[in-house]
Backbone as CSV, one residue per row, in Angstrom:
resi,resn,N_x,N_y,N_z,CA_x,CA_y,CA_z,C_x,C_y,C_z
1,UNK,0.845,-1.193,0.000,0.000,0.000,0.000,0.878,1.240,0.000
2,UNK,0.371,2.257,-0.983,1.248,3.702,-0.841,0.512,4.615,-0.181
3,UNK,0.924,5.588,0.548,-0.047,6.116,0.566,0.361,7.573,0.624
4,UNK,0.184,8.281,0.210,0.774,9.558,-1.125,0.007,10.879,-0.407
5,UNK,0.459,11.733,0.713,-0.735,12.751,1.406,-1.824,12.371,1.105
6,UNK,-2.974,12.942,0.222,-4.295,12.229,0.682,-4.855,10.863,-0.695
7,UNK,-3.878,10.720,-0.691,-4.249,9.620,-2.020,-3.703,8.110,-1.454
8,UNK,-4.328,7.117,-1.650,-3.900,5.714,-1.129,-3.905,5.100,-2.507
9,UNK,-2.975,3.917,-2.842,-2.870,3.770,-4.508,-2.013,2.368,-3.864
10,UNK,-1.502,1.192,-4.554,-1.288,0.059,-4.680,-0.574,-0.483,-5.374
11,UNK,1.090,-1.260,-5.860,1.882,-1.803,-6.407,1.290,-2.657,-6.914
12,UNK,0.675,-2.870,-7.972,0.191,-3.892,-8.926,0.796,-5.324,-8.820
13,UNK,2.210,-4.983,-8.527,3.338,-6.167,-8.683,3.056,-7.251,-7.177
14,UNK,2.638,-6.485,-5.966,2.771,-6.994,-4.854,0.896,-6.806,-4.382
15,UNK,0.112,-7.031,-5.108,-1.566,-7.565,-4.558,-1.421,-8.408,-3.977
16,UNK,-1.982,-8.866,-2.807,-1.822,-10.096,-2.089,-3.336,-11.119,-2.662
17,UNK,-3.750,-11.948,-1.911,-5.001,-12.547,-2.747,-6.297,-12.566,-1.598
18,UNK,-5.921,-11.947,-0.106,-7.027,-11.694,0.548,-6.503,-10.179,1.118
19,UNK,-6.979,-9.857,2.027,-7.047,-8.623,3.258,-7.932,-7.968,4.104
20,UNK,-7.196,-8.223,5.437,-8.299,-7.116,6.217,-8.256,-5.849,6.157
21,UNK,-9.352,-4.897,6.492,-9.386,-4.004,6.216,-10.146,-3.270,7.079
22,UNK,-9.881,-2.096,7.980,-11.046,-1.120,8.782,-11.594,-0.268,8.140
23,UNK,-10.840,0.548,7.027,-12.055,1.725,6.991,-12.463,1.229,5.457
24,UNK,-13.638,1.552,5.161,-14.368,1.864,4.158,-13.266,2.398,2.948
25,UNK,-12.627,3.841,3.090,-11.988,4.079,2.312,-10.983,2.846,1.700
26,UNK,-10.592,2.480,2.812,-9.513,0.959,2.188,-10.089,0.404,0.915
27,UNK,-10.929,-0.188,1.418,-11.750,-1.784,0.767,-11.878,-0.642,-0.130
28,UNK,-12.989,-0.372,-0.651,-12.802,1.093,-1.582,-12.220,1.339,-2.754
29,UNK,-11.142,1.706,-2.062,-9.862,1.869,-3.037,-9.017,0.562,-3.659
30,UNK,-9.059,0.026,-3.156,-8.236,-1.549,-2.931,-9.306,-2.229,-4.135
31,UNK,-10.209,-2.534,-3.902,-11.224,-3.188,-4.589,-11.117,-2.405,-6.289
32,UNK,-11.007,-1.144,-6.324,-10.792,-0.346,-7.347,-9.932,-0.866,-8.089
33,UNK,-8.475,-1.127,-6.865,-7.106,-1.478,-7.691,-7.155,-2.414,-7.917
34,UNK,-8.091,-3.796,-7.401,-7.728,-5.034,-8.167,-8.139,-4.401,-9.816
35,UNK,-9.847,-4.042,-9.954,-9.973,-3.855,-11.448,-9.176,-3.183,-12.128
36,UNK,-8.306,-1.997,-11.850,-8.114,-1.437,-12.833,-7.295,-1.364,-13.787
37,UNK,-7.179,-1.074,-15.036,-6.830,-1.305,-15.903,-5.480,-1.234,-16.438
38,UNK,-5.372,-0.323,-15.520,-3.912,0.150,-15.765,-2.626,-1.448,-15.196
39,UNK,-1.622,-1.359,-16.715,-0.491,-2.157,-15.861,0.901,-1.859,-15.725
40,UNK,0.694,-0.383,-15.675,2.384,0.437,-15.524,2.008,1.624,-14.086
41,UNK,3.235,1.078,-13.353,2.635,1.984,-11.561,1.649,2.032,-11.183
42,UNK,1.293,2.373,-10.201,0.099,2.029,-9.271,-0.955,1.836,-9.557
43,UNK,-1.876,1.387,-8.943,-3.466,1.047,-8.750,-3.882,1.630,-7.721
44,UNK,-5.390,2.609,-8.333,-5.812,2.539,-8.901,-5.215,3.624,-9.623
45,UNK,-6.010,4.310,-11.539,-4.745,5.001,-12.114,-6.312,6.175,-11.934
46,UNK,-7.570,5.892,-11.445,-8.354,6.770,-11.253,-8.764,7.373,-12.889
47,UNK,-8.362,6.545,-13.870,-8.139,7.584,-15.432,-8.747,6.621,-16.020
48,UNK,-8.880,5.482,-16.406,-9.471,4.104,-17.178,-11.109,3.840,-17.059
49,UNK,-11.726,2.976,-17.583,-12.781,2.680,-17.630,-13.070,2.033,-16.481
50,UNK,-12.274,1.246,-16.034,-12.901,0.548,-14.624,-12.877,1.148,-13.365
51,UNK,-12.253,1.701,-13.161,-11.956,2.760,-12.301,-13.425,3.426,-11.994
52,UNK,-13.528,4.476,-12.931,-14.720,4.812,-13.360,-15.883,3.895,-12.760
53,UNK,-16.285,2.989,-13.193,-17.387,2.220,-12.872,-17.145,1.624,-11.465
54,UNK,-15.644,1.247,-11.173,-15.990,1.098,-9.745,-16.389,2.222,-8.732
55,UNK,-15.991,3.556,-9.404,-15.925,5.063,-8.151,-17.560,4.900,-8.484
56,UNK,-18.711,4.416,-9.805,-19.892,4.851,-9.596,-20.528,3.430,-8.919
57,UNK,-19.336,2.315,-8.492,-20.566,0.965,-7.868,-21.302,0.734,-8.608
58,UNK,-20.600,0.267,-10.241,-21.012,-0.233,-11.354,-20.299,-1.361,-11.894
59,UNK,-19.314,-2.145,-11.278,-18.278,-2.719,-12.264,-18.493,-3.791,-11.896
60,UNK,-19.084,-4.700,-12.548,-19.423,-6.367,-12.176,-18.247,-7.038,-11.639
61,UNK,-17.395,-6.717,-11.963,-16.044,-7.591,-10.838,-15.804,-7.597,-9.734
62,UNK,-16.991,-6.332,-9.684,-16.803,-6.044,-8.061,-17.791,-6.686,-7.051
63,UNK,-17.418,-7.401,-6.241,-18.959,-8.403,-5.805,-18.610,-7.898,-4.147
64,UNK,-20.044,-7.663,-3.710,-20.345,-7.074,-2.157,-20.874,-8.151,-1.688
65,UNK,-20.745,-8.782,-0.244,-21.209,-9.320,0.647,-21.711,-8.702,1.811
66,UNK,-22.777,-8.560,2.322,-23.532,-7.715,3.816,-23.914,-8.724,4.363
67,UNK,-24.645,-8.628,5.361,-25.625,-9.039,6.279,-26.932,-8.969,5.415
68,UNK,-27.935,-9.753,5.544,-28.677,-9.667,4.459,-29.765,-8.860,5.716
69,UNK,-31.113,-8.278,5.508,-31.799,-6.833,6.090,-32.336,-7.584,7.509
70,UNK,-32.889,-9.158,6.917,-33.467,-9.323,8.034,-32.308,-10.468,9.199
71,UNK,-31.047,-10.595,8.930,-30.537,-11.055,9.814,-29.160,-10.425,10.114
72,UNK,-28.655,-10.848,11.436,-27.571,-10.180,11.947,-26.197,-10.821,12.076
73,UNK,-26.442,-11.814,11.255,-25.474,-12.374,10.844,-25.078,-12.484,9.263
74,UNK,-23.803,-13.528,8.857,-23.516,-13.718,7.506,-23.549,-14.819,7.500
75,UNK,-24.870,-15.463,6.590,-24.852,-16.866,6.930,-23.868,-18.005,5.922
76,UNK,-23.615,-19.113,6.333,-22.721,-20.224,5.795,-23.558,-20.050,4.028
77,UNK,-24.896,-19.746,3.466,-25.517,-19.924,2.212,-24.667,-18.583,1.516
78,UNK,-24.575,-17.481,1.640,-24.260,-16.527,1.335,-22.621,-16.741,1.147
79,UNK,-21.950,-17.403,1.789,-20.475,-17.611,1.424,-20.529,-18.811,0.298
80,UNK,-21.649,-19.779,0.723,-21.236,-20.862,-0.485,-21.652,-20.441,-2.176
81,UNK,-22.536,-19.467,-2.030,-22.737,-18.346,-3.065,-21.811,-17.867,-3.692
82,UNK,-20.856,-17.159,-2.765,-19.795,-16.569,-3.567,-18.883,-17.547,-3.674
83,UNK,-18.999,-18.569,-3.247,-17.926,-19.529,-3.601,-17.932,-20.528,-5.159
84,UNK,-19.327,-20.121,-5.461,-20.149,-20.724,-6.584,-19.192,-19.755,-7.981
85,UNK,-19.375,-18.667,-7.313,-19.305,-17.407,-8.315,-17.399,-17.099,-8.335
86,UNK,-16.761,-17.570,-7.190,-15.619,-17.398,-7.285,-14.856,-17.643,-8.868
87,UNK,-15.395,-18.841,-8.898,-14.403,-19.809,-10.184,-15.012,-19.530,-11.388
88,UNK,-15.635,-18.342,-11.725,-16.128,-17.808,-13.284,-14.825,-17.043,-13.363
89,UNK,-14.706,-16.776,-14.452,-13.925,-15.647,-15.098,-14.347,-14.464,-14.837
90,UNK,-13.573,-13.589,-14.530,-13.983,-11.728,-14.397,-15.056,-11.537,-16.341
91,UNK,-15.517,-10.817,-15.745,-16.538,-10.286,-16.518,-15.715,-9.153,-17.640
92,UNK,-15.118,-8.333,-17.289,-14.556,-7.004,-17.631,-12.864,-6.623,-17.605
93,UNK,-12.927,-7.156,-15.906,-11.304,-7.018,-15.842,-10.162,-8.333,-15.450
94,UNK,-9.251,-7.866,-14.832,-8.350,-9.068,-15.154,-9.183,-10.086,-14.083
95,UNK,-8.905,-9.317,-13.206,-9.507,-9.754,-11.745,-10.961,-9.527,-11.422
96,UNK,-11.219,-10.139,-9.708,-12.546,-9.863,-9.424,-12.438,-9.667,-7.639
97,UNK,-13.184,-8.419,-7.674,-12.591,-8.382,-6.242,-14.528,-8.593,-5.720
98,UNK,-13.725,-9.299,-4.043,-15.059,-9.400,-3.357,-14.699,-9.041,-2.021
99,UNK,-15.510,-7.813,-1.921,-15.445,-7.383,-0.912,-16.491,-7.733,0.273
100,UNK,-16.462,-8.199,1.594,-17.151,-8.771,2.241,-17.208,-7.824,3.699
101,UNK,-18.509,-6.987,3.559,-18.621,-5.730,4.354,-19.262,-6.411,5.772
102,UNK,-18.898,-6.040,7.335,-19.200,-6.540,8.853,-18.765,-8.044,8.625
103,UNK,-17.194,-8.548,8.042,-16.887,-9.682,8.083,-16.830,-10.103,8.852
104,UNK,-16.742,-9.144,10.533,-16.999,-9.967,11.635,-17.987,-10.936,12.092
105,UNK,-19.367,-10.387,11.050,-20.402,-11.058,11.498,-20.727,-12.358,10.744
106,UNK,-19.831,-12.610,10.021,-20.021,-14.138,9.232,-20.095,-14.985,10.742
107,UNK,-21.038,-15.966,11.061,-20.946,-16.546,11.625,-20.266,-18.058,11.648
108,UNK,-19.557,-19.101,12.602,-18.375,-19.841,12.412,-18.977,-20.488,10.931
109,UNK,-20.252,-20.634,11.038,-19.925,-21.955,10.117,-19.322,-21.131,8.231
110,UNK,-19.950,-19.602,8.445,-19.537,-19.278,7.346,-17.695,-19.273,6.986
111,UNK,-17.465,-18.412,8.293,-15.644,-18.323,8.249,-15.015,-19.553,7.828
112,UNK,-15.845,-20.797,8.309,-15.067,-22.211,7.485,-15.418,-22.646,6.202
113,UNK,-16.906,-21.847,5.875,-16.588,-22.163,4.228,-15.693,-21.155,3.678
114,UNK,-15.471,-19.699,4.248,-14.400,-18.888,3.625,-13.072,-19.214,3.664
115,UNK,-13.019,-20.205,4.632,-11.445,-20.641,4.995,-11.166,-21.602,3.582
116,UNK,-12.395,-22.162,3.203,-12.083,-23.325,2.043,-11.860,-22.435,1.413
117,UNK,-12.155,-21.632,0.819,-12.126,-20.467,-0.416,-10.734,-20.162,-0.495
118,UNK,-10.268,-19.036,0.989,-8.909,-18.811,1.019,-7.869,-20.148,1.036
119,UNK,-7.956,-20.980,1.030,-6.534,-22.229,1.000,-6.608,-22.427,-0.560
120,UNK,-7.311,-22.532,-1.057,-7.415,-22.610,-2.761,-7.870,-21.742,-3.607
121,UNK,-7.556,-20.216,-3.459,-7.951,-19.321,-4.085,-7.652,-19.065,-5.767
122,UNK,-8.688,-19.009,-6.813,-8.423,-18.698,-8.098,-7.566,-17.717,-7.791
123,UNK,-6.429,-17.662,-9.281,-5.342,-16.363,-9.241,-6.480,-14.753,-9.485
124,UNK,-7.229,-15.249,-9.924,-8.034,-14.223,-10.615,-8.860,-13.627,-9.678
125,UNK,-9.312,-13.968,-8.742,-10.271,-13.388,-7.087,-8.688,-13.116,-6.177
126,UNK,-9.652,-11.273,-5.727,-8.966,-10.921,-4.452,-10.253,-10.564,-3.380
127,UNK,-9.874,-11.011,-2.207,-10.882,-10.847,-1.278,-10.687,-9.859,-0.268
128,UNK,-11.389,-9.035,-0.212,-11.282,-8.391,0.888,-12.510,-8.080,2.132
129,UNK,-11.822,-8.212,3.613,-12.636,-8.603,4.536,-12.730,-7.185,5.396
130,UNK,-13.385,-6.460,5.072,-14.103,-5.302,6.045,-14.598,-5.430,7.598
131,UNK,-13.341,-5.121,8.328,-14.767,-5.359,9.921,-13.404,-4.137,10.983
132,UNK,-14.058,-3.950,11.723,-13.556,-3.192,12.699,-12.766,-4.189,13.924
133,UNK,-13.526,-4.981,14.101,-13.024,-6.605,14.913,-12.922,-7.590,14.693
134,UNK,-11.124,-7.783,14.412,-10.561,-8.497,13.393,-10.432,-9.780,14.213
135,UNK,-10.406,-9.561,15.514,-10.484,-10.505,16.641,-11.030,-11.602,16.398
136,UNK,-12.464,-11.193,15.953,-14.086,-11.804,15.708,-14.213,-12.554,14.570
137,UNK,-12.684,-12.512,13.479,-12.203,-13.956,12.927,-11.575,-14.589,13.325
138,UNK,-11.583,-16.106,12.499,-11.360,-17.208,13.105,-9.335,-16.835,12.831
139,UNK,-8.610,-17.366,13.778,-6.846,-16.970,13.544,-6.831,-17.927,12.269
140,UNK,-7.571,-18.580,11.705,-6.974,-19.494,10.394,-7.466,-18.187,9.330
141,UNK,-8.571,-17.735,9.448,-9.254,-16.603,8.686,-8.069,-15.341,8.208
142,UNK,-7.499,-14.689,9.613,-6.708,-13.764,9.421,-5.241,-14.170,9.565
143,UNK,-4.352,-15.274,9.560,-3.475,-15.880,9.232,-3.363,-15.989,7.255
144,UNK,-4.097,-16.077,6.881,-3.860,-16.082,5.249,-4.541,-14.521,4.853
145,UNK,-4.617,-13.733,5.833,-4.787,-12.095,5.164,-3.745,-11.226,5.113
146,UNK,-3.688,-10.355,4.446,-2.913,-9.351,4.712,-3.614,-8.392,5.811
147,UNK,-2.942,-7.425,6.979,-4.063,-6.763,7.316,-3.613,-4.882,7.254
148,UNK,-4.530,-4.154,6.931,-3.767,-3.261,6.052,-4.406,-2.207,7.400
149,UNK,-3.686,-0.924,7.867,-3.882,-0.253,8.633,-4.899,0.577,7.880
150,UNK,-5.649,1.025,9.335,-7.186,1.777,8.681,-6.650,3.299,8.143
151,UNK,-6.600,3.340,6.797,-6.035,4.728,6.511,-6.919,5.929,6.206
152,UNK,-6.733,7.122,6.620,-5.542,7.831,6.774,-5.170,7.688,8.541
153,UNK,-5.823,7.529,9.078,-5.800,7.615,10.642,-4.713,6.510,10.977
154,UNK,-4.146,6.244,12.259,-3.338,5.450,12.899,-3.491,4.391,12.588
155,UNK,-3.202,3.097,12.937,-4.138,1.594,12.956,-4.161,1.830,14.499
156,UNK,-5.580,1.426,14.495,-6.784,1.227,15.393,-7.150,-0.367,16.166
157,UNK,-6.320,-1.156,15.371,-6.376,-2.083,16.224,-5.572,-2.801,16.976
158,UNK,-4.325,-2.547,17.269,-3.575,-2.418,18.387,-3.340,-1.406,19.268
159,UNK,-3.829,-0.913,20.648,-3.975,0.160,21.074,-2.836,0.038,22.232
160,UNK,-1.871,0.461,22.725,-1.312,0.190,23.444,-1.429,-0.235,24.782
161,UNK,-0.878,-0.593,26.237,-1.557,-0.600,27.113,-2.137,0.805,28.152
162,UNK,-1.139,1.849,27.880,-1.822,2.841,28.709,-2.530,3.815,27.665
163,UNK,-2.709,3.383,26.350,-3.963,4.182,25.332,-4.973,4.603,26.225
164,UNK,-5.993,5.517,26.040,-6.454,6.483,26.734,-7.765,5.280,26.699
165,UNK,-8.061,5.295,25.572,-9.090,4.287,24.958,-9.064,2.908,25.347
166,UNK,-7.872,2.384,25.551,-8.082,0.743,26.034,-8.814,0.877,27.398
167,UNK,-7.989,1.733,28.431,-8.506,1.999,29.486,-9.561,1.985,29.635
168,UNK,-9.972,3.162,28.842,-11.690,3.241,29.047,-12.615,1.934,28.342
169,UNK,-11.834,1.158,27.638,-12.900,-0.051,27.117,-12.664,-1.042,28.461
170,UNK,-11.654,-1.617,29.253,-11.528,-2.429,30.222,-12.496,-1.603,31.269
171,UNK,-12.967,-0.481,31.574,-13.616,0.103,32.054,-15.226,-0.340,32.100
172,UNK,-15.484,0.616,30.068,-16.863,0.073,30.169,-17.451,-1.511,30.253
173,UNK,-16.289,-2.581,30.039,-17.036,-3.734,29.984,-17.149,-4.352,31.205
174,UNK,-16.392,-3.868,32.222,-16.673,-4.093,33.529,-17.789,-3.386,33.976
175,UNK,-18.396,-2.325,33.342,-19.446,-1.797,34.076,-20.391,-2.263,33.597
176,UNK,-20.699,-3.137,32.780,-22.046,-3.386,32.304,-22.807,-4.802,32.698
177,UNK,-23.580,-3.999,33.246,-24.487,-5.035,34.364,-24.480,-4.606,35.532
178,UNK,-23.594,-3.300,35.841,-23.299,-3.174,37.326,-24.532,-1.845,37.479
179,UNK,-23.620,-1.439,38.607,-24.094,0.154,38.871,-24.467,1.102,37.644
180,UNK,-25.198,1.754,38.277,-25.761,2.798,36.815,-24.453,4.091,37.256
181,UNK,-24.159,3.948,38.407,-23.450,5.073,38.670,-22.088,5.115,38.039
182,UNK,-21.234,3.722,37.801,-20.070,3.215,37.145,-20.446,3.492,35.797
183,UNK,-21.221,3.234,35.066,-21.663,2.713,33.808,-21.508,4.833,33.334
184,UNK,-22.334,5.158,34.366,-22.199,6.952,34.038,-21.024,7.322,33.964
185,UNK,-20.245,7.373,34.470,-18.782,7.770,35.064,-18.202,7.562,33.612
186,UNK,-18.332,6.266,33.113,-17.720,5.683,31.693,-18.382,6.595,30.548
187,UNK,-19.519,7.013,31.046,-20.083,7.323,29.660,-19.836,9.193,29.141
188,UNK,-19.420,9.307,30.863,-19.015,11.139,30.724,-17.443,11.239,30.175
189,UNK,-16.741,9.984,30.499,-15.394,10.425,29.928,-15.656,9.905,28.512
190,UNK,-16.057,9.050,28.184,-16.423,8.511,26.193,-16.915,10.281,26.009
191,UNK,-17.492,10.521,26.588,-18.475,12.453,26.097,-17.110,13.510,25.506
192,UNK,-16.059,13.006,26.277,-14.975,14.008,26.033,-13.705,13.575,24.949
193,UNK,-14.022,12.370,24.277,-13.515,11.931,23.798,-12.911,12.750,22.282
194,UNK,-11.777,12.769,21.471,-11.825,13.275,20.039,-12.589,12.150,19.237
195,UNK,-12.418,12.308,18.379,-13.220,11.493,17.149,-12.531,10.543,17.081
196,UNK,-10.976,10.565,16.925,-10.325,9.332,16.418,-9.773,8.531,17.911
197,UNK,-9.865,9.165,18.725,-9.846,8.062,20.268,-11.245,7.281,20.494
198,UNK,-12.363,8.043,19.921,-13.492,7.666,19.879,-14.015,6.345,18.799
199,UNK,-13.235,6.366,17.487,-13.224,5.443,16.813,-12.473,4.564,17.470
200,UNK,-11.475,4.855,18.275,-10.624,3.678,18.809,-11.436,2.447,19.782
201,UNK,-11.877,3.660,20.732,-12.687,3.073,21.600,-13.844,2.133,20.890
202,UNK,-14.080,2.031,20.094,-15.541,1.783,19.388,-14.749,0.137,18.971
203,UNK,-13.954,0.107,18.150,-12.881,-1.144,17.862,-12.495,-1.774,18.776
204,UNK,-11.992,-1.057,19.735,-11.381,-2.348,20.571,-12.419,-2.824,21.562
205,UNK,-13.654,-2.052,22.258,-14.333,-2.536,22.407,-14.934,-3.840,21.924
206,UNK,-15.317,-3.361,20.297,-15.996,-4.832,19.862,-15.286,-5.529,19.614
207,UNK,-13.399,-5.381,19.848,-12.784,-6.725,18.948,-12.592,-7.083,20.936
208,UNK,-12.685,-6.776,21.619,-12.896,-7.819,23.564,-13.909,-8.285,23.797
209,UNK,-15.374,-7.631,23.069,-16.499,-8.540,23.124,-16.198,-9.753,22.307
210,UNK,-15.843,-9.570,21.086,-16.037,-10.913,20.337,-14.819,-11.713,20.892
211,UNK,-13.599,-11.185,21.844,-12.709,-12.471,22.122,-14.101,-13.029,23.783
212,UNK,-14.576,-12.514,24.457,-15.070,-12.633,25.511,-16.043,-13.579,24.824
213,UNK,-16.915,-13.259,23.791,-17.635,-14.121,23.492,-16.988,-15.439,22.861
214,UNK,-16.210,-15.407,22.339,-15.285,-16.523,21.829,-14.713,-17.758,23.291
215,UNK,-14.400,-16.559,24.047,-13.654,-17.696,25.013,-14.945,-18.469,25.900
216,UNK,-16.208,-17.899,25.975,-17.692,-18.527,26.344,-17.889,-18.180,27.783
217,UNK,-18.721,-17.400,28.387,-19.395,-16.814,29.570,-20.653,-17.363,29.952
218,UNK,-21.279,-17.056,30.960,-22.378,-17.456,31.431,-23.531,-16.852,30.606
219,UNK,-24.716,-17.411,30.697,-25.954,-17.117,29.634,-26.271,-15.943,29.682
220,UNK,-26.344,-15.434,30.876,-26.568,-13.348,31.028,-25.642,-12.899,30.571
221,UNK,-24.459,-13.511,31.111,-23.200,-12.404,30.202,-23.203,-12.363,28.954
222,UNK,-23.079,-13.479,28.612,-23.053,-13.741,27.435,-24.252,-12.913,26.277
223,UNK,-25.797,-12.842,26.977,-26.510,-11.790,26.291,-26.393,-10.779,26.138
224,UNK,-26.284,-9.913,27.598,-25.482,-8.712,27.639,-24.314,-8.230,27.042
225,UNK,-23.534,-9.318,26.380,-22.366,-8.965,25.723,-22.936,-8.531,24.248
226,UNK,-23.757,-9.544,23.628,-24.452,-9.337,22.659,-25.058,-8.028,22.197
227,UNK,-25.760,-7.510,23.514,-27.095,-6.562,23.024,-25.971,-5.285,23.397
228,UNK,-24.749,-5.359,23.991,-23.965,-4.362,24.187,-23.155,-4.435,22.284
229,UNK,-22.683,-4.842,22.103,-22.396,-4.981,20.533,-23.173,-4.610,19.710
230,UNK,-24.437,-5.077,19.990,-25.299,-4.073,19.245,-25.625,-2.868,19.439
231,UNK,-25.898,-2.300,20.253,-25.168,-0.590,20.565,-24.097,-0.222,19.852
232,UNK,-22.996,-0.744,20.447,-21.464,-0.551,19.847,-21.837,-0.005,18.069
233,UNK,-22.125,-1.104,17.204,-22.376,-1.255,15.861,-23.275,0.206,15.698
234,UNK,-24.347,0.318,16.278,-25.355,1.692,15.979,-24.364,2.713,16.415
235,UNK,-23.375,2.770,17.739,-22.973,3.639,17.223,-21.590,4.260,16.595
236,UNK,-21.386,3.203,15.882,-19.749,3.582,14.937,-20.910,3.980,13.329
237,UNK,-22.446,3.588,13.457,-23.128,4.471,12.365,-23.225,5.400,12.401
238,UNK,-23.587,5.812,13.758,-23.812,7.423,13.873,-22.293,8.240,13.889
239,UNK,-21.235,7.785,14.193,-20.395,7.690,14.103,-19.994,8.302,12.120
240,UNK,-20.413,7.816,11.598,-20.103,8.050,10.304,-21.053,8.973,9.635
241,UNK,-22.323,8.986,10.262,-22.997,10.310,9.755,-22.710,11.742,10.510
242,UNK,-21.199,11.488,10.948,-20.856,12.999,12.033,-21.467,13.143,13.034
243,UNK,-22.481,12.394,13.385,-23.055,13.204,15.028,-22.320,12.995,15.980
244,UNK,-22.215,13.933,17.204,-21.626,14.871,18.063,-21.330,13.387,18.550
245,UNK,-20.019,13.177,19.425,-19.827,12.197,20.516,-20.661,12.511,21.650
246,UNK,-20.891,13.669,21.906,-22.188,13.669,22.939,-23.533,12.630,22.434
247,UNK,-23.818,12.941,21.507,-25.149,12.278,21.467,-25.052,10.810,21.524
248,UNK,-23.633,10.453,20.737,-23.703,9.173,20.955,-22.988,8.766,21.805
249,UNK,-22.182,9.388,22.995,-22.450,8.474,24.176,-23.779,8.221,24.949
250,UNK,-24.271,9.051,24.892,-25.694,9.495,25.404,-26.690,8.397,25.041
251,UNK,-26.139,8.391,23.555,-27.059,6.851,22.993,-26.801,5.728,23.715
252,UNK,-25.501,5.255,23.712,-25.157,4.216,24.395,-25.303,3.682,26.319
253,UNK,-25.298,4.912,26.480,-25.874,5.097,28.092,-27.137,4.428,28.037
254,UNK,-27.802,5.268,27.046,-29.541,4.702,27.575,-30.068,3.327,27.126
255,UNK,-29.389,3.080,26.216,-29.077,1.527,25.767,-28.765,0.471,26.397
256,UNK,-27.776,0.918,27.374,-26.869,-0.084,28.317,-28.027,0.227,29.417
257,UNK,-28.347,0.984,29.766,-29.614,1.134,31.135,-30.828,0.552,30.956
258,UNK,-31.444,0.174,29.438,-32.262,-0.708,29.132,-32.249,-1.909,29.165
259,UNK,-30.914,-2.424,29.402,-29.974,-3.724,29.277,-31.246,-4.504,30.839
């Protein structure tokens, strides 16, 4: 990855054949550079036809995976789908990128049909795995990824130990279930937070729920961990439509007090 003051662009020569990825802009751009056309210096060349159709979320090579509306997961049918579709030929360009958006939420049985995918990948598919909690794949999952720092900002998912933000996540997950008075305390310092300690907080949070849920808790915790993640998720949305960190700690307070 280059990344050029505000331009991020890609060595054609060195594509890997999966990657994780945090921000939006990544996958994005990345997904751009598998198609594009260009094969002298970087990807993407932003000037070609594919390019083009990928900046308008037009270019059939480009294949999206979500959560489908009515569930909250990514189910095992939806990976064997794209696994169907893997082994066609690109439509347009050389390649075919598939980008797979809240990859955290593939649930196990999907991550092991993706694991079949990644051990025998066509030269022609690059995959890329979108999630904020990289944790919340399986280590065989992110062992064959590349994992690319969330750009332009820091990488976000190693936070150090006296980060301002880890603190306060070992904080809020101890408070939940407890006192309303603890749970407040957490939610006035998240209020004072910048934006990008605030994105921090938001990540490492959900990548300790999904190891907490991974390592297996008691049936309350274990819900409460859940319906706290789901908060989390609403608010790294609001999060992206700019509203104030006030409001959305505020959100998350009254959320966790409904708990």
């Amino acid at each position: 990855m280059i990344n050029k003051g505000d331009e991020l662009s890609f060595d054609p020569n060195r594509l890997s054949h999966a990657y994780v990825v945090g921000a939006a802009a990544v996958s994005d751009t990345l997904a751009m550079a598998v198609v594009c056309g260009t094969r002298d210096g970087v990807r993407p060349c932003m000037r070609c036809s594919h390019c083009d159709k990928a900046s308008r979320n037009i270019h059939p090579d480009i294949i999206v995976v979500d959560k489908l509306d009515d569930k909250r997961e990514i189910v095992v049918d939806q990976i064997r789908e794209l696994k169907q579709d893997v082994y066609v030929v690109p439509n347009e360009a050389m390649q075919k990128a598939y980008v797979v958006n809240n990859a955290d939420s593939m649930n196990k049985n999907a991550q092991n049909a993706f694991l079949q995918i990644l051990e025998e990948p066509p030269l022609h598919a690059v995959f890329i795995l979108r999630t904020m909690s990289p944790a919340a794949l399986l280590s065989t999952v992110r062992s064959r990824c590349i994992k690319l720092k969330t750009w332009p900002t820091e990488d976000i998912y190693s936070l150090s130990d006296g980060d301002e933000s880890d603190e306060l996540v070992r904080d809020f997950l101890t408070s939940l279930g407890r006192e309303n008075v603890q749970l407040m305390e957490c939610m006035f310092r998240l209020d004072k937070l910048d934006r990008l300690t605030f994105i921090a907080f938001l990540a490492s949070a959900r990548e300790q729920i999904a190891v907490s849920l991974r390592e297996g808790s008691t049936r309350d915790r274990h819900k409460l961990l859940v319906q706290a993640e789901g908060i989390l998720v609403k608010a790294g949305e609001m999060l992206d439509l700019n509203v104030s960190s006030g409001h959305i700690s505020g959100m998350i307070c009254a959320g966790l007090l409904d708990l």
